[in-house]
N, CA, C and O atoms as a Tripos MOL2 file, in Angstrom:
@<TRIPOS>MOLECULE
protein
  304   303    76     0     0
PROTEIN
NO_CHARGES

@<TRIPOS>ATOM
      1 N           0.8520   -1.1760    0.0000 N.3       1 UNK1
      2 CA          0.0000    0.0000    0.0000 C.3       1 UNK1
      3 C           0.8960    1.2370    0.0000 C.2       1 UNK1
      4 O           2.0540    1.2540    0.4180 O.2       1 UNK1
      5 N           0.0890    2.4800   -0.6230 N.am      2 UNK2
      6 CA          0.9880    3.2300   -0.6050 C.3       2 UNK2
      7 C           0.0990    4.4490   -0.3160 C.2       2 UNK2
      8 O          -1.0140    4.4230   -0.8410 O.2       2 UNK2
      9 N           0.5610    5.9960    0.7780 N.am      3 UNK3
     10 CA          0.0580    6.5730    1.0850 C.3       3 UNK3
     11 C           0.6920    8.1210    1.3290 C.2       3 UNK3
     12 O           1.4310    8.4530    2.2550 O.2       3 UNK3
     13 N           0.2370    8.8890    0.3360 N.am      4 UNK4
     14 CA          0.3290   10.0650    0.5100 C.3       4 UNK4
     15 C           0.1680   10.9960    1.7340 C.2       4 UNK4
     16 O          -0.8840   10.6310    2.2590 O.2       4 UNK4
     17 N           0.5660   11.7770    2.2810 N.am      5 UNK5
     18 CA          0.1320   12.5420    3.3550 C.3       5 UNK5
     19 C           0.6940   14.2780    2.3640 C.2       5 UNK5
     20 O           1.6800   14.4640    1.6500 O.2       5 UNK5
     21 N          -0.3520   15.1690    2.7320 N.am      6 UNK6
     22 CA          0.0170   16.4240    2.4000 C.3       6 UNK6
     23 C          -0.6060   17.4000    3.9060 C.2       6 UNK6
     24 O          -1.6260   17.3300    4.5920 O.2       6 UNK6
     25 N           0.5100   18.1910    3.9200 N.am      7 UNK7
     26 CA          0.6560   18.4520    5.4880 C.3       7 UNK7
     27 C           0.7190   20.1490    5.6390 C.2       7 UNK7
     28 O           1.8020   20.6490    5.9400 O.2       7 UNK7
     29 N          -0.4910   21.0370    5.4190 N.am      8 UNK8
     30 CA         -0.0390   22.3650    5.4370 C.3       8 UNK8
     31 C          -0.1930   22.9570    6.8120 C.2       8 UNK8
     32 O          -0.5150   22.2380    7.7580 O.2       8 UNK8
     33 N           0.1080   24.7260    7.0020 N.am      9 UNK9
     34 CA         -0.1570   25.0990    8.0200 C.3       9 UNK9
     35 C          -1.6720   25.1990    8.2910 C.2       9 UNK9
     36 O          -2.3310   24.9800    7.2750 O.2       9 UNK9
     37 N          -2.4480   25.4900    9.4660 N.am     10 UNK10
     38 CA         -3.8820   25.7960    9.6970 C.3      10 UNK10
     39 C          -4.0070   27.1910    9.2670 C.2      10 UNK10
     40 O          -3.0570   27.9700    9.3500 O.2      10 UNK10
     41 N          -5.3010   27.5680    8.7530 N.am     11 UNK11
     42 CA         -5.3620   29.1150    8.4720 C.3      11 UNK11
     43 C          -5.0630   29.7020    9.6960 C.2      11 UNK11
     44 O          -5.0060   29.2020   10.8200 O.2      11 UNK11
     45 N          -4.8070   31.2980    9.1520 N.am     12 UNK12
     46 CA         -4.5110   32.0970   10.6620 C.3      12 UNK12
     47 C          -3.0330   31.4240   10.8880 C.2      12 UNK12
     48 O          -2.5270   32.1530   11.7410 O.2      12 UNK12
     49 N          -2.0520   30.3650   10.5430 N.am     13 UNK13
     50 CA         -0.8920   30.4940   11.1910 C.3      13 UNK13
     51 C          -0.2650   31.4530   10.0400 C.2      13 UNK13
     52 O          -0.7650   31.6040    8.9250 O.2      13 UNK13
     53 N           0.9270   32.0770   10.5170 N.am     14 UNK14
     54 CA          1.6260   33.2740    9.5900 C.3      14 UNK14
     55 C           2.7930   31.8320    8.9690 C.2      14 UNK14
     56 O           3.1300   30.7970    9.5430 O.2      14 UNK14
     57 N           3.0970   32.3010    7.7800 N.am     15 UNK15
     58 CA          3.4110   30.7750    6.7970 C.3      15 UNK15
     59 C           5.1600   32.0700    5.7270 C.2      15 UNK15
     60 O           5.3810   32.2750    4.5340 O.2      15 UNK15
     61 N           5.7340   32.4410    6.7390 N.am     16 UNK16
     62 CA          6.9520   33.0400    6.5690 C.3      16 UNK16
     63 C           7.6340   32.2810    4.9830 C.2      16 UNK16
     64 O           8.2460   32.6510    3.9810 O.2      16 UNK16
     65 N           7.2310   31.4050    5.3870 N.am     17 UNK17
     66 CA          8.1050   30.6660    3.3380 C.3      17 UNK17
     67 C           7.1300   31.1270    2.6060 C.2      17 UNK17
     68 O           7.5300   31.7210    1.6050 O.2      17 UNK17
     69 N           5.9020   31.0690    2.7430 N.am     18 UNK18
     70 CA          5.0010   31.3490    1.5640 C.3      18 UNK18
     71 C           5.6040   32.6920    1.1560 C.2      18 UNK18
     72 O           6.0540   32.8610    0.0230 O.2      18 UNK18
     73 N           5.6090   33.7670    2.2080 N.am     19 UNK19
     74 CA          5.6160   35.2390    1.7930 C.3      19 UNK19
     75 C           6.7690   35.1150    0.7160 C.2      19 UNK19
     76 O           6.5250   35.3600   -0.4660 O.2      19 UNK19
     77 N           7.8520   34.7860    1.0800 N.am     20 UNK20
     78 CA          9.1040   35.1350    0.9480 C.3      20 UNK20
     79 C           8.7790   34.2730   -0.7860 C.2      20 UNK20
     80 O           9.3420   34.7210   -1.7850 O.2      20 UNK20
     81 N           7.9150   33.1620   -0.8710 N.am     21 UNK21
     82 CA          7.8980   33.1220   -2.4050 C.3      21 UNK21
     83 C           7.0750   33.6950   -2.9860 C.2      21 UNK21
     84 O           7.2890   33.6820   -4.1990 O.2      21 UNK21
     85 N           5.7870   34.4590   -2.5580 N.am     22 UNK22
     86 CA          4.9010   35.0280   -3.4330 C.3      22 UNK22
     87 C           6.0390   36.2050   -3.5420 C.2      22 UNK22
     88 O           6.2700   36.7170   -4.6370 O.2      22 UNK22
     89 N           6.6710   36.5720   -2.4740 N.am     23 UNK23
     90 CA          8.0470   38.2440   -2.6460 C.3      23 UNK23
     91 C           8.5290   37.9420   -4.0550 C.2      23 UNK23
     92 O           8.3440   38.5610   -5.1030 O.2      23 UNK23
     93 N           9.1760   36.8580   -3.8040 N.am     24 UNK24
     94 CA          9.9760   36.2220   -4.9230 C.3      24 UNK24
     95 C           9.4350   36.1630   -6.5040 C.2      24 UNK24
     96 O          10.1170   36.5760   -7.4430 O.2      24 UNK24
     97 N           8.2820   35.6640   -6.6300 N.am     25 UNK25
     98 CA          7.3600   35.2510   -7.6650 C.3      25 UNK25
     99 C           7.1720   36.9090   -8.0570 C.2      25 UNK25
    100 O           7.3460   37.2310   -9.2330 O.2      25 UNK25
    101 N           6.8500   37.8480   -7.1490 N.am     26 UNK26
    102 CA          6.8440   39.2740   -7.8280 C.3      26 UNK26
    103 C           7.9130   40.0440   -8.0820 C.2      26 UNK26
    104 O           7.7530   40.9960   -8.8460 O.2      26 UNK26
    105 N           8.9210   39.8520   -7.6330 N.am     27 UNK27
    106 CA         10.0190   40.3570   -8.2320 C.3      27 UNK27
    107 C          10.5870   39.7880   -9.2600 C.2      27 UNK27
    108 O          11.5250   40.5070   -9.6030 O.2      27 UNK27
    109 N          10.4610   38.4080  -10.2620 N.am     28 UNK28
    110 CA         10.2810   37.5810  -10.8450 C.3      28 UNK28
    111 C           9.7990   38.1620  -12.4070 C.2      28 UNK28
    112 O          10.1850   37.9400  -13.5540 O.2      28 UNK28
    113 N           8.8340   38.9500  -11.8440 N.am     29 UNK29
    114 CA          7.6220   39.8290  -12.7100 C.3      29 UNK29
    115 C           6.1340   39.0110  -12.7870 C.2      29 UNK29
    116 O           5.1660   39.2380  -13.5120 O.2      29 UNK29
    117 N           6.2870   38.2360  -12.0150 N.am     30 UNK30
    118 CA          5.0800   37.3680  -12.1180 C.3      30 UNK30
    119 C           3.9560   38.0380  -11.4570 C.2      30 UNK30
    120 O           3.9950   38.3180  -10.2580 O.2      30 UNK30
    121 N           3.1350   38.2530  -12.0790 N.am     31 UNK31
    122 CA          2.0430   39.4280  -11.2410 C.3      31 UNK31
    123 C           0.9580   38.7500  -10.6430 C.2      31 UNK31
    124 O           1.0410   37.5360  -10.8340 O.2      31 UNK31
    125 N           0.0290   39.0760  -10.0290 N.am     32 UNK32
    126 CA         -1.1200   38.3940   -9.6390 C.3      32 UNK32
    127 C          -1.4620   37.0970   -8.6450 C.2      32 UNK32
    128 O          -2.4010   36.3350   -8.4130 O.2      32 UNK32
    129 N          -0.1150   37.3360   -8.2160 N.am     33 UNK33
    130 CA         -0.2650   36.0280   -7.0800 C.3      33 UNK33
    131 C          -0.7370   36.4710   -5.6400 C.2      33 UNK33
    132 O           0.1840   36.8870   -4.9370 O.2      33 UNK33
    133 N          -1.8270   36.4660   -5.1370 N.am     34 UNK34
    134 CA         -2.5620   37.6920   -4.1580 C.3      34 UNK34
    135 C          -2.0040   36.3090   -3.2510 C.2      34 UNK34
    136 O          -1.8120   36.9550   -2.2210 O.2      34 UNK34
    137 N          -1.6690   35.1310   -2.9270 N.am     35 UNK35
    138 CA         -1.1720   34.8080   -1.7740 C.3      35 UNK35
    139 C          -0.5930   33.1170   -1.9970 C.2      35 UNK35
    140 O          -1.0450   32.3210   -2.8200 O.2      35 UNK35
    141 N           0.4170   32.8890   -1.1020 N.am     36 UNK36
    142 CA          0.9680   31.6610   -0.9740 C.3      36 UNK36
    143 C           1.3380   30.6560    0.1160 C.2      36 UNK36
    144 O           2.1750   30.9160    0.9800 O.2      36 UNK36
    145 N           0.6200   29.3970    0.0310 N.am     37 UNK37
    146 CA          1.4150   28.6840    1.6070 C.3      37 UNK37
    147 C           2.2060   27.4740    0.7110 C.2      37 UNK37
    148 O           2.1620   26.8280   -0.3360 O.2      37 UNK37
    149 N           2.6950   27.6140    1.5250 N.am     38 UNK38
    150 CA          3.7820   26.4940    1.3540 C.3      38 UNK38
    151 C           3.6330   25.2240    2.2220 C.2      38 UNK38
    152 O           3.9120   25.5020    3.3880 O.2      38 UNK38
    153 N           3.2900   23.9250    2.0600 N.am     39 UNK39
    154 CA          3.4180   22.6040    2.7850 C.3      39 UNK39
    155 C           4.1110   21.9760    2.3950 C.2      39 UNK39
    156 O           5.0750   22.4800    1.8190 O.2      39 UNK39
    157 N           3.9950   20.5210    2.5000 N.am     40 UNK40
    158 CA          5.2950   19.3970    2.1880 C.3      40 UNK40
    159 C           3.9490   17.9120    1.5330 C.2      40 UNK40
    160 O           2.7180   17.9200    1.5150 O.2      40 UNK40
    161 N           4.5780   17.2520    1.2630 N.am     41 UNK41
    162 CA          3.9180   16.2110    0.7130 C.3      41 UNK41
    163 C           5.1600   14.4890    0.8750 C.2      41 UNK41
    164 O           6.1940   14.0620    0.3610 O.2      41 UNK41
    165 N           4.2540   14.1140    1.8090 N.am     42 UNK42
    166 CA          5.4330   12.7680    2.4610 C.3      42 UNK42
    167 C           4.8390   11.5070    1.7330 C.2      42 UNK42
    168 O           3.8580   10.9610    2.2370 O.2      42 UNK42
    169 N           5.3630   11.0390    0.6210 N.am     43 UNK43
    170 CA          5.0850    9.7050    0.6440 C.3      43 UNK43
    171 C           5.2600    8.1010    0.9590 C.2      43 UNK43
    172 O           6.0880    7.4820    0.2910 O.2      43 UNK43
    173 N           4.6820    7.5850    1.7190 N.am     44 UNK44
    174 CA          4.9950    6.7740    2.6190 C.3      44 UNK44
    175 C           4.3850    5.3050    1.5340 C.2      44 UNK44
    176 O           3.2620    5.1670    1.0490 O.2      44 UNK44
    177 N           5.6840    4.3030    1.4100 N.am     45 UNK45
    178 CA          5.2700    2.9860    1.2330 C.3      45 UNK45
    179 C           5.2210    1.9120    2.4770 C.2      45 UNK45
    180 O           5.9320    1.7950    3.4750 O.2      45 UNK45
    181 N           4.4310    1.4030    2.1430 N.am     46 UNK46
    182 CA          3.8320    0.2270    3.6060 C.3      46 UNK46
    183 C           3.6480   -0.5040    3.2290 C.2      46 UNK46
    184 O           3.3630   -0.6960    2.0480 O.2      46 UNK46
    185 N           3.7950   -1.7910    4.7150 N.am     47 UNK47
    186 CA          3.6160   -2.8780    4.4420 C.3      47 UNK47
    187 C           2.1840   -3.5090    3.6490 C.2      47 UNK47
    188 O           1.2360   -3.0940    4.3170 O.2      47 UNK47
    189 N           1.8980   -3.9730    3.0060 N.am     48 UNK48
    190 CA          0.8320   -5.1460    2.9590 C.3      48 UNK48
    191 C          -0.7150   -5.2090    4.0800 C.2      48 UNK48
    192 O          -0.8750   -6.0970    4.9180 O.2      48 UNK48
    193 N          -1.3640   -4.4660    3.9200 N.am     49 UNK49
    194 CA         -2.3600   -4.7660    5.3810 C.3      49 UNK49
    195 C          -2.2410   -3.3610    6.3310 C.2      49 UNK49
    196 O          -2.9370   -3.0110    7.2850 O.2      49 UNK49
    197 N          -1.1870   -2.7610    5.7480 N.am     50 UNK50
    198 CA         -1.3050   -1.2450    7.0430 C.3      50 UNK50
    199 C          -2.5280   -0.8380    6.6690 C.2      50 UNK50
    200 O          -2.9060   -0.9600    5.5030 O.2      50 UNK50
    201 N          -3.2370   -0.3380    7.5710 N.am     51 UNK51
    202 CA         -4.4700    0.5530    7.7140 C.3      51 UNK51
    203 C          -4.5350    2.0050    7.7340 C.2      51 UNK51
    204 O          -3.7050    2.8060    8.1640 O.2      51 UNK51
    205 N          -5.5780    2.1880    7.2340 N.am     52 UNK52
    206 CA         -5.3460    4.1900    6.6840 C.3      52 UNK52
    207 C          -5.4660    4.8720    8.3870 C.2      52 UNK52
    208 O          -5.0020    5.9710    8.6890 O.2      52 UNK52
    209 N          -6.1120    4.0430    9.2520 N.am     53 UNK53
    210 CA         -5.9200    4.3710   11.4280 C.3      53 UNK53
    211 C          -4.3770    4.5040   11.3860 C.2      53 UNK53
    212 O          -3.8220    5.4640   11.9190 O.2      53 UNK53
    213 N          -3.6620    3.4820   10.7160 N.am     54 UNK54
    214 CA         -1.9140    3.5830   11.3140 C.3      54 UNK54
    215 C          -0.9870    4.6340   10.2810 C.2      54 UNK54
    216 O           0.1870    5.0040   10.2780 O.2      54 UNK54
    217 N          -1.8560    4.8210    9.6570 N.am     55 UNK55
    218 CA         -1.0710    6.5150    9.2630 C.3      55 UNK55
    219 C          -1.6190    7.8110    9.6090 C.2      55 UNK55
    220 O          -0.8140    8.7340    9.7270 O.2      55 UNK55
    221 N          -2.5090    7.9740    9.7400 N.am     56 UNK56
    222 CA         -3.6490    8.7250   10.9720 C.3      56 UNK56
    223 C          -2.6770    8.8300   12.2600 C.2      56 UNK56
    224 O          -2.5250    9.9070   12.8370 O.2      56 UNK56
    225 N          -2.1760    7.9130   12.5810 N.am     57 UNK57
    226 CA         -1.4710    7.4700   14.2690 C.3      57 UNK57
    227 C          -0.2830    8.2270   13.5800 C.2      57 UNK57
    228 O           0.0550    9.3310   14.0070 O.2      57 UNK57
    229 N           0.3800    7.6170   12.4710 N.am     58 UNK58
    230 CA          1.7800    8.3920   11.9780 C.3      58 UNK58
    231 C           1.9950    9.9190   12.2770 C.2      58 UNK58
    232 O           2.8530   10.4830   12.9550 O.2      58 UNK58
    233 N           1.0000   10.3730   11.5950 N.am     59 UNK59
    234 CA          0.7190   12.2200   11.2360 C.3      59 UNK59
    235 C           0.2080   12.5880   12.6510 C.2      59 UNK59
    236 O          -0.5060   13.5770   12.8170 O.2      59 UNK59
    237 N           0.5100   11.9350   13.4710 N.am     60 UNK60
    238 CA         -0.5210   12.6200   14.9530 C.3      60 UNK60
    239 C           0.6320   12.4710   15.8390 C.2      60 UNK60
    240 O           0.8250   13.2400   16.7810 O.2      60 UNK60
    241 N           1.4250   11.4600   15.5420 N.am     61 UNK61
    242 CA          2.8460   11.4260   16.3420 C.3      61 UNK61
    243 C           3.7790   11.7890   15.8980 C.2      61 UNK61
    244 O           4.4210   12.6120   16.5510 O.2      61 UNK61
    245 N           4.2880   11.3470   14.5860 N.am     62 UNK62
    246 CA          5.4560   12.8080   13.7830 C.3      62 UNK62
    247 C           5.0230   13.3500   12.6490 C.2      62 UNK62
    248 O           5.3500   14.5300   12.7760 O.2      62 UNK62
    249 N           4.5360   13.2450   11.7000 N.am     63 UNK63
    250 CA          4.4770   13.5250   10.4670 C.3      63 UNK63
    251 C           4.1650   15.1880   10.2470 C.2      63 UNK63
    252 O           4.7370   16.0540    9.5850 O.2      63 UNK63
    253 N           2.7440   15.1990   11.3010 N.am     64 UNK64
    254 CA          2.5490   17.1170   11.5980 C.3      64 UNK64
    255 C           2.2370   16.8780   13.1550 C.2      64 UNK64
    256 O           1.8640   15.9990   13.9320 O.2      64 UNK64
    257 N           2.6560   18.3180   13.1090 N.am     65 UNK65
    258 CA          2.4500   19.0780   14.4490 C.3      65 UNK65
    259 C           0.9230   19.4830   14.5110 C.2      65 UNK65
    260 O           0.4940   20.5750   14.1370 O.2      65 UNK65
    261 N           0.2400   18.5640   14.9790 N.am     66 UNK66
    262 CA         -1.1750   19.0530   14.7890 C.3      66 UNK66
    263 C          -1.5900   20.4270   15.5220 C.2      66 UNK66
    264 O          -2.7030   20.9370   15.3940 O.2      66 UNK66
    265 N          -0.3910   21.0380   16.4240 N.am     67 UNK67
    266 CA         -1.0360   22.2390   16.8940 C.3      67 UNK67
    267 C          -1.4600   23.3010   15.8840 C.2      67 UNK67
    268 O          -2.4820   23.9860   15.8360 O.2      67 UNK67
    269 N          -0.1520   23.2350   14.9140 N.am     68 UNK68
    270 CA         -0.2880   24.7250   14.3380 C.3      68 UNK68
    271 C          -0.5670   24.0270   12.5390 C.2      68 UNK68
    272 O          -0.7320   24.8970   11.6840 O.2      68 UNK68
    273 N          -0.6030   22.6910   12.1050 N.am     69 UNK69
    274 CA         -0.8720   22.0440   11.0210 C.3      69 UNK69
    275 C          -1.3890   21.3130   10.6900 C.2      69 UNK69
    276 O          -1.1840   20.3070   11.3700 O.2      69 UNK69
    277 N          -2.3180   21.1070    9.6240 N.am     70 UNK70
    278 CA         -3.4510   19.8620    9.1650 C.3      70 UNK70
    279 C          -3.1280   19.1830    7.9820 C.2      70 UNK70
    280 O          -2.7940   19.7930    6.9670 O.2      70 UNK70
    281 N          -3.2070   17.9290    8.0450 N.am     71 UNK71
    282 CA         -3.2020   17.0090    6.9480 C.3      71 UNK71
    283 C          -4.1560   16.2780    6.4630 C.2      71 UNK71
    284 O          -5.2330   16.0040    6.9910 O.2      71 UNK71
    285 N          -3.7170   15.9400    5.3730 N.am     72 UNK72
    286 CA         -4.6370   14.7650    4.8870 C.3      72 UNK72
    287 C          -4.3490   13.8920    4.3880 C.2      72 UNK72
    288 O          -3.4360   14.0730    3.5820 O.2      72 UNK72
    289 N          -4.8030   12.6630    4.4890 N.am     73 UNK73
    290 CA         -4.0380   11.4230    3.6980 C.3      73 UNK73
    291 C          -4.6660   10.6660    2.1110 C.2      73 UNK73
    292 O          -5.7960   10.4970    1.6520 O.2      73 UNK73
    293 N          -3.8970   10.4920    1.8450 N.am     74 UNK74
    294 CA         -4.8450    9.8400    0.1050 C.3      74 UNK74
    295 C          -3.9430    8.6770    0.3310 C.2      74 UNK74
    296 O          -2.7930    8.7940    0.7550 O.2      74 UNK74
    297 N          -4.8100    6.9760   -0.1250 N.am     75 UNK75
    298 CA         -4.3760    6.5180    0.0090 C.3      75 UNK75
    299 C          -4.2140    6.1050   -1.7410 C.2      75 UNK75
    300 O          -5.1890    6.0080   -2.4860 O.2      75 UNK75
    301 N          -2.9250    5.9160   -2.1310 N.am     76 UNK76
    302 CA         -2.7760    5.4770   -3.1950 C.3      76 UNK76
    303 C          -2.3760    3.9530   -4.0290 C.2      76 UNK76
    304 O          -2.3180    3.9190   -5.2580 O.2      76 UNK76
@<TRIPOS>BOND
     1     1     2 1
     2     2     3 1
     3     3     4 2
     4     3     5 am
     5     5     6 1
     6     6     7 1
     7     7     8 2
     8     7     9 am
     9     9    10 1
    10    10    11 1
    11    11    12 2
    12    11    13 am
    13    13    14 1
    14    14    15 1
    15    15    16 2
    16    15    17 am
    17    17    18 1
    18    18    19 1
    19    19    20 2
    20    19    21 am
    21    21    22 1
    22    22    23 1
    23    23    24 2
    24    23    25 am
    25    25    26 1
    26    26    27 1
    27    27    28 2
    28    27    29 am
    29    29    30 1
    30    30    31 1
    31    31    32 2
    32    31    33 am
    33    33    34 1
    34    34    35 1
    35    35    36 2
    36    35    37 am
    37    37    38 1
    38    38    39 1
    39    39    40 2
    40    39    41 am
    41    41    42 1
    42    42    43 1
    43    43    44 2
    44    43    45 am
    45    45    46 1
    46    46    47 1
    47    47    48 2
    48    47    49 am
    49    49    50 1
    50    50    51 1
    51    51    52 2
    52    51    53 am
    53    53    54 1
    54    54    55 1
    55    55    56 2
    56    55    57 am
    57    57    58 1
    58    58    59 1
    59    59    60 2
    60    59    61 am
    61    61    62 1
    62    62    63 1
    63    63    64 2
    64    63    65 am
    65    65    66 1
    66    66    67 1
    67    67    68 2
    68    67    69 am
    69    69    70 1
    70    70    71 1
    71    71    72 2
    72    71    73 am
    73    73    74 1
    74    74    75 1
    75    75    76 2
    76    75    77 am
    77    77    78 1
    78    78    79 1
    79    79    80 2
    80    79    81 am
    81    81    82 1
    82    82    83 1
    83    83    84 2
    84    83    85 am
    85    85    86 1
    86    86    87 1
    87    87    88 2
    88    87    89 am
    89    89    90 1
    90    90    91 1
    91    91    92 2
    92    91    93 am
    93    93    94 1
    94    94    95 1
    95    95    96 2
    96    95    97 am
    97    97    98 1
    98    98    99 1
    99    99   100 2
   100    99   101 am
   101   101   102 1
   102   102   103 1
   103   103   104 2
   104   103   105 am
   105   105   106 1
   106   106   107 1
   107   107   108 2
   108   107   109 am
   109   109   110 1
   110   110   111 1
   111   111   112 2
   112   111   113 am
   113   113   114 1
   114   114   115 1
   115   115   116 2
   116   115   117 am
   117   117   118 1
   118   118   119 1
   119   119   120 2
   120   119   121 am
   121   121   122 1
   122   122   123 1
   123   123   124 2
   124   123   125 am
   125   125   126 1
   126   126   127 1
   127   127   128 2
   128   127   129 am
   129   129   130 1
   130   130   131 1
   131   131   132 2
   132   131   133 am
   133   133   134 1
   134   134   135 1
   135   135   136 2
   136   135   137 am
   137   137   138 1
   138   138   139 1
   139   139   140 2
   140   139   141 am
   141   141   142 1
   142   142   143 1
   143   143   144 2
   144   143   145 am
   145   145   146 1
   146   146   147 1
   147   147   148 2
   148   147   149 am
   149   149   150 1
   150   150   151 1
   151   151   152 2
   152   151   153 am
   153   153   154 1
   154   154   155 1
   155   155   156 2
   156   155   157 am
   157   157   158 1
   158   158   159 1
   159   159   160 2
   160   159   161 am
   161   161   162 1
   162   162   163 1
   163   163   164 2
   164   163   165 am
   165   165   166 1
   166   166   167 1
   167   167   168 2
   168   167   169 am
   169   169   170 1
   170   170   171 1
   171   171   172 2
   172   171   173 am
   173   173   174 1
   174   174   175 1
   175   175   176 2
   176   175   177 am
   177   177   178 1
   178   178   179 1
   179   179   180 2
   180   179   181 am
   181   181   182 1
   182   182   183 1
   183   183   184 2
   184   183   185 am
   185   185   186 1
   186   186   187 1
   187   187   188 2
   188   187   189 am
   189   189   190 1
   190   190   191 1
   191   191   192 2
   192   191   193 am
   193   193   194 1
   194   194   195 1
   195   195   196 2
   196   195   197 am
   197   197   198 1
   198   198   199 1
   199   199   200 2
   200   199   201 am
   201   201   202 1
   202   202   203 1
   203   203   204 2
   204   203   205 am
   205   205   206 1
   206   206   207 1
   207   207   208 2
   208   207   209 am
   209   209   210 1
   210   210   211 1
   211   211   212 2
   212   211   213 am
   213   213   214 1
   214   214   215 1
   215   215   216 2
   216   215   217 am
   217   217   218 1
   218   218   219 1
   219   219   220 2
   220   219   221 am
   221   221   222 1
   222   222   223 1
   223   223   224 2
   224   223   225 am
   225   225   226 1
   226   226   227 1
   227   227   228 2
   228   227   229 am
   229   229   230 1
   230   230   231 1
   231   231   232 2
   232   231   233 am
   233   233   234 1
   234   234   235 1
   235   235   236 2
   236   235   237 am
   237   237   238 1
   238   238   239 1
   239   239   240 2
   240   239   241 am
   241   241   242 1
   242   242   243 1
   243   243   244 2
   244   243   245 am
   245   245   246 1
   246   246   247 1
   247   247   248 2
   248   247   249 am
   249   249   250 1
   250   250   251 1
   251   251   252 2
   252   251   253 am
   253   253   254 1
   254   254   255 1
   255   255   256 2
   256   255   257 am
   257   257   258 1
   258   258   259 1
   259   259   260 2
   260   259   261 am
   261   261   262 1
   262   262   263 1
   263   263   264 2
   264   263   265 am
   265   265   266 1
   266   266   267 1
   267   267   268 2
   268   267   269 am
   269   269   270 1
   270   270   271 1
   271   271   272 2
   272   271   273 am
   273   273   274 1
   274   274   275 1
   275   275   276 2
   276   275   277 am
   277   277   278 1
   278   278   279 1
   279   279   280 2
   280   279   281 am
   281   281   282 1
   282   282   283 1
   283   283   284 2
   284   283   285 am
   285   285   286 1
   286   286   287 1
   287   287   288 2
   288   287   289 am
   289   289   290 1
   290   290   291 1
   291   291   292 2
   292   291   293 am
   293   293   294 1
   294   294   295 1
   295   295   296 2
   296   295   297 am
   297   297   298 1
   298   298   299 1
   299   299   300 2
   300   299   301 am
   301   301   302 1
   302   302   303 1
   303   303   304 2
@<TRIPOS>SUBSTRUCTURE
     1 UNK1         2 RESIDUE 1 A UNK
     2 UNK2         6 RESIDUE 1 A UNK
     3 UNK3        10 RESIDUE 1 A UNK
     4 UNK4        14 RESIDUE 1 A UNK
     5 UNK5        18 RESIDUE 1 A UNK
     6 UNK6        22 RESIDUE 1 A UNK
     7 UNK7        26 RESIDUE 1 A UNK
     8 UNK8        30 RESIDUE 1 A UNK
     9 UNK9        34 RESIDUE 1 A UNK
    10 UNK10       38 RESIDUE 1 A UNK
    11 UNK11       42 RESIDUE 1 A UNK
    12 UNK12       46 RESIDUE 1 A UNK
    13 UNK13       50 RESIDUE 1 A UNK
    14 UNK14       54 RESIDUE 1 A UNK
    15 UNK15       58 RESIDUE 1 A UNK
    16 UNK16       62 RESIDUE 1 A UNK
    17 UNK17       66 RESIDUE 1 A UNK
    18 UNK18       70 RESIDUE 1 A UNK
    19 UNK19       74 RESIDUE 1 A UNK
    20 UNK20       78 RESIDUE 1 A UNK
    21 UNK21       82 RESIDUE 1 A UNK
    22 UNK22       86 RESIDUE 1 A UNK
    23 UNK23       90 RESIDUE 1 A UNK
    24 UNK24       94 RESIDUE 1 A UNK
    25 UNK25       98 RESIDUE 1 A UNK
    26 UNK26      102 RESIDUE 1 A UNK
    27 UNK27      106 RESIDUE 1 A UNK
    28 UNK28      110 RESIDUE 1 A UNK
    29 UNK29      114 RESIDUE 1 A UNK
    30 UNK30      118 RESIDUE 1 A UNK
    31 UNK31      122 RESIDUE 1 A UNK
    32 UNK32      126 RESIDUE 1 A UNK
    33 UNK33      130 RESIDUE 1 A UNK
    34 UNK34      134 RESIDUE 1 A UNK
    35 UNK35      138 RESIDUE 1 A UNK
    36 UNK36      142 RESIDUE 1 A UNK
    37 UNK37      146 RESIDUE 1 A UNK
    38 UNK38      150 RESIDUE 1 A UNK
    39 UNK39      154 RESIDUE 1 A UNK
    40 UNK40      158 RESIDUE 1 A UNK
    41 UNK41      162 RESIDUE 1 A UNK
    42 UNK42      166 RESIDUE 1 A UNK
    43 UNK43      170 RESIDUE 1 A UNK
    44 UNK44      174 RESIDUE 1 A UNK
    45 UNK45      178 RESIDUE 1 A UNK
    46 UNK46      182 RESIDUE 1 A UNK
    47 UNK47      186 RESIDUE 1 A UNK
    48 UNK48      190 RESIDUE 1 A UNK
    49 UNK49      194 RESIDUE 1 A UNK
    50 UNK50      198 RESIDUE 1 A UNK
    51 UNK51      202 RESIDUE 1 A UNK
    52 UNK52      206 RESIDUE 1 A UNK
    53 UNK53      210 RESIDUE 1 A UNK
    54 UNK54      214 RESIDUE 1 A UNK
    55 UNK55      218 RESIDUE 1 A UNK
    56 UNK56      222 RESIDUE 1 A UNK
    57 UNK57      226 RESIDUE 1 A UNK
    58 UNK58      230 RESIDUE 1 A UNK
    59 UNK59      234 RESIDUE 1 A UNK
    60 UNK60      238 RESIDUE 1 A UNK
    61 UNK61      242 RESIDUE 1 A UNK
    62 UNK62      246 RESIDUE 1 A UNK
    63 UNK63      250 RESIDUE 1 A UNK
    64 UNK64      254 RESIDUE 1 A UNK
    65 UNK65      258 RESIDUE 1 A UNK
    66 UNK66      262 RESIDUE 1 A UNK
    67 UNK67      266 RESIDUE 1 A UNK
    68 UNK68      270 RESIDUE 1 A UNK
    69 UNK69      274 RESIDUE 1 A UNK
    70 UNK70      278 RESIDUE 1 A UNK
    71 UNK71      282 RESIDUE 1 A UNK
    72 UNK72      286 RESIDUE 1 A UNK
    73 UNK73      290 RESIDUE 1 A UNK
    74 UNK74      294 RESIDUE 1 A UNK
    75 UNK75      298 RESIDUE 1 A UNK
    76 UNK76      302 RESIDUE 1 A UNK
């Protein structure tokens, strides 16, 4: 089995990489980018039989910091 996790900040957290690339993207000349977050995307291969609960358990113990970030998993 194989399972995606994509892991951004929660709205309302301030997302310091985004700025610094929408900055970027306009000095660039790229116009019109009114805003940017930036997350990560972890793909995880598993055993045979893992359950979409034991990557749920993954992302809740390291994968995100559920204080200030939310994920979601696709299982692929």
């Amino acid at each position: 089995m194989k399972a995606r996790v994509y892991v951004m900040l929660k709205d309302g957290v301030l997302d310091p990489q985004g700025a610094a690339v929408q900055h970027a993207l306009g000095a660039l000349g790229f116009g019109g980018v009114n805003g940017v977050r930036q997350g990560k995307v972890i793909e995880l291969d598993l055993a045979d039989g893992t359950t979409e609960d034991t990557v749920t358990h993954m992302c809740e113990k390291l994968l995100a910091n559920t204080v200030i970030e939310s994920y979601r998993i696709e299982v692929i």
